[in-house]
BATITI-898218 format. One record per residue (C-alpha): residue in three letters; residue number from 1; y, x, z; chain. Coordinates in steps of 0.1 Angstrom, whole numbers, always signed. Layout:
BATITI-898218
resn,resi,Y,X,Z,chain
ALA,NUM,Y,X,Z,A
...
//
This chain:
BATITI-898218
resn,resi,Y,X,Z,chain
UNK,1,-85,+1351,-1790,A
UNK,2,-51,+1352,-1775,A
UNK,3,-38,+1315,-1760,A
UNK,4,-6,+1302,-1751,A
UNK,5,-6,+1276,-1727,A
UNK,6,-46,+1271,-1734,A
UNK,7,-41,+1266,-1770,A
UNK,8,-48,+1291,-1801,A
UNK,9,-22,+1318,-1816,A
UNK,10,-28,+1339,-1844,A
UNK,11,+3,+1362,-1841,A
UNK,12,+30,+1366,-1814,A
UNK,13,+68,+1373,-1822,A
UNK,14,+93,+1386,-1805,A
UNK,15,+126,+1379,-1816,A
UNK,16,+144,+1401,-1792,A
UNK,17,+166,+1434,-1803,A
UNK,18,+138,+1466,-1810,A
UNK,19,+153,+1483,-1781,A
UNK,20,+143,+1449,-1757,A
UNK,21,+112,+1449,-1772,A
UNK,22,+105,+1485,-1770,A
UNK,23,+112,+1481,-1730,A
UNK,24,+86,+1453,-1728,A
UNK,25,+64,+1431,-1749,A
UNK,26,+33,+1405,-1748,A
UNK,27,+3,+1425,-1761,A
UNK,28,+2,+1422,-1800,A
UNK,29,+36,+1409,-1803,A
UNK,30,+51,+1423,-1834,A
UNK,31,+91,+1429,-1833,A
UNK,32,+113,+1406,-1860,A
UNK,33,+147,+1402,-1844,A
UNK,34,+160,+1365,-1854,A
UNK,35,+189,+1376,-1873,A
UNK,36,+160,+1393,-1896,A
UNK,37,+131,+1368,-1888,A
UNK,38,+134,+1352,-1923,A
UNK,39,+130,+1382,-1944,A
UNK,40,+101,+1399,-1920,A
UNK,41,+76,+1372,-1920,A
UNK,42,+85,+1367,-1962,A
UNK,43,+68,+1404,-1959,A
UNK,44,+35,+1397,-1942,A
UNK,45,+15,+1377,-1966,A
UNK,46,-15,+1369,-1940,A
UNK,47,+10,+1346,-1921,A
UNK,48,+7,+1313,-1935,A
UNK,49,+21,+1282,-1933,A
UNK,50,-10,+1271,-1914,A
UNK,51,-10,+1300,-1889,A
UNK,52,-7,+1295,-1851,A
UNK,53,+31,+1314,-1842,A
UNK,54,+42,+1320,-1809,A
UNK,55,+77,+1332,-1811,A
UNK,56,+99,+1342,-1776,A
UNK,57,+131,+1361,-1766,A
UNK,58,+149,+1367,-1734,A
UNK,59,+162,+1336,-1724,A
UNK,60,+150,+1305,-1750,A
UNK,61,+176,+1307,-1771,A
UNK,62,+167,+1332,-1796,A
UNK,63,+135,+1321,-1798,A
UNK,64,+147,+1281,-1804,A
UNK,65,+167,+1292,-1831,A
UNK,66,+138,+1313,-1846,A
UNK,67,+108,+1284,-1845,A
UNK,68,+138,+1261,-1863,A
UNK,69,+143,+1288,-1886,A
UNK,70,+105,+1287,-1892,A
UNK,71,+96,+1251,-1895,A
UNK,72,+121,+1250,-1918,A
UNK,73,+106,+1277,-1940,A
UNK,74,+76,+1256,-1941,A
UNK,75,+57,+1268,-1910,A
UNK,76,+41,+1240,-1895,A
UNK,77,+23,+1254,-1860,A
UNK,78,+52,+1271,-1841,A
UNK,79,+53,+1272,-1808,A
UNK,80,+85,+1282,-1790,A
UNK,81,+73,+1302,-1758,A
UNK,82,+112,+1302,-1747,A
UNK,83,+119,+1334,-1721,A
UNK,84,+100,+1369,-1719,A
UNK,85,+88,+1361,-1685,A
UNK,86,+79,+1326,-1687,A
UNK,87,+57,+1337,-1720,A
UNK,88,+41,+1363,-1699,A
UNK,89,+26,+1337,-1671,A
UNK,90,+16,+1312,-1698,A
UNK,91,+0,+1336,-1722,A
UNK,92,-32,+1349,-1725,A
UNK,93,-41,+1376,-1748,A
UNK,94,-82,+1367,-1743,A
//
């Protein structure tokens, strides 16, 4: 079971650009850019409203603007991992 910061996530997202992504990502993380984020996670129906998100981009400010994005959709446990490499030391894919 992968943790962030010793606490449960379900899915990772990276809101980064494909081509940041495709040069380095958490394990698992799955690629939905935050001008797109809204009508990605629409298309996986085994995220729920209940699932455990951990979303991150470069810097923190992607990702902020991402876990707004989803709370106000209705998603309830996001957590905003802020940078790449800050995710990296606090996650733990288990």
């Amino acid at each position: 079971m992968a943790k962030f910061r010793n606490k449960k996530v379900d899915v990772v997202i990276d809101v980064r650009s494909h081509l940041e992504y495709w040069l380095g990502h958490l394990p698992g993380a799955k690629c939905m850019p935050v001008g797109s984020i809204e009508q990605a996670i629409t298309g996986l129906p085994e995220i729920t409203h209940d699932t455990n998100i951990l979303v991150y981009c470069a810097s923190g400010a992607r990702s902020a603007s991402a876990a707004d994005t989803l709370r106000r959709m209705g998603y309830r446990r996001v957590v905003d991992g802020g940078g790449y490499g800050e995710a990296r030391q606090q996650f733990d894919e288990g």
